[in-house]
N, C-alpha and C positions, 0 to 999 in steps of 0.2 A: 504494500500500500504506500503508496507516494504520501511526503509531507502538505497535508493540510487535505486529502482526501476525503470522500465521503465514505462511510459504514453502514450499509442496512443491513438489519437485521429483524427477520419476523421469527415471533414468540406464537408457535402452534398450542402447546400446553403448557400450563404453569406446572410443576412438581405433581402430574399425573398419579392415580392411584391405579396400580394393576395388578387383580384379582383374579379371580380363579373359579368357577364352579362349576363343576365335571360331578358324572353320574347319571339319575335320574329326573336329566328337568328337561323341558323341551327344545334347549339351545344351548349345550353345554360350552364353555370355550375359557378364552382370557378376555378379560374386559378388561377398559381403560376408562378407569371415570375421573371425571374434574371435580368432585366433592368428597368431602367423607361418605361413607356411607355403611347402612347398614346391613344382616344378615339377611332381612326380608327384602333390604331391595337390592340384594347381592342376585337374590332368588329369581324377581322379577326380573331383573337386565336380561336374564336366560331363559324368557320368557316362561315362568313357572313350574312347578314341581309337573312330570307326568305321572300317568296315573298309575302306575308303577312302585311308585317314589316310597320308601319307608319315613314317612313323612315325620314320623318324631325318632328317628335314628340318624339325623342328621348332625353332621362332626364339623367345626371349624379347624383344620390344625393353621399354626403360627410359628413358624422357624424362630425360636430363640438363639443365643449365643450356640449353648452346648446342647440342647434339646429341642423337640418340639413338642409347643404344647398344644391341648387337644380340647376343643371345648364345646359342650355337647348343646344340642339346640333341637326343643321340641314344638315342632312345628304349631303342632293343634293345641298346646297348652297356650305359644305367644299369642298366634292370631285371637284368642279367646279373651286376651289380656292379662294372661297369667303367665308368672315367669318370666317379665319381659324383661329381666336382665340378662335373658341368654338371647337377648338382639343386641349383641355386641356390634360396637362398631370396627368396620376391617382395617387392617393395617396392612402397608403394602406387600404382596405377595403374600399375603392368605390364602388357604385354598380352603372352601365349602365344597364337601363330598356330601352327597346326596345319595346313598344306597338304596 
């Protein structure tokens, strides 16, 4: 770049979050989303559980340092409004498996 040039530069995402939800929903993949977000609407992005789906044997794992941890989410209890501490919010590179 020569002295007193011009620089563009375009910003497609800001610090993107990309997740994971493979198994039993209708759109399994890797998603990239622009906000936080949560385990129900981890679900929805893959356009929802199929009908298949073991709908309260659903597992968040989360890559820690030296482990991963494993956090369990039951479908039919949250949507009912119960237990809705296990709609955690994802952190990147989560993956929601849906058996």
């Amino acid at each position: 770049m020569s002295p007193g040039g011009t620089l563009s530069l375009e910003v497609k995402q800001i610090n993107s979050l990309i997740i994971y939800v493979i198994g039993k929903v209708n759109a399994p993949g890797r998603f990239i989303m622009n906000a936080n977000v949560n385990v129900l609407q981890a679900i929805a992005a893959a356009a929802g559980l199929n009908p298949f789906a073991k709908r309260n044997k659903i597992k968040v794992y989360r890559q820690g340092k030296n482990e991963t941890i494993i956090f369990p989410f039951e479908y039919d209890e949250v949507i009912e409004g119960n237990r809705l501490e296990q709609n955690i919010r994802l952190l990147r590179g989560d993956v929601v498996v849906v058996p």
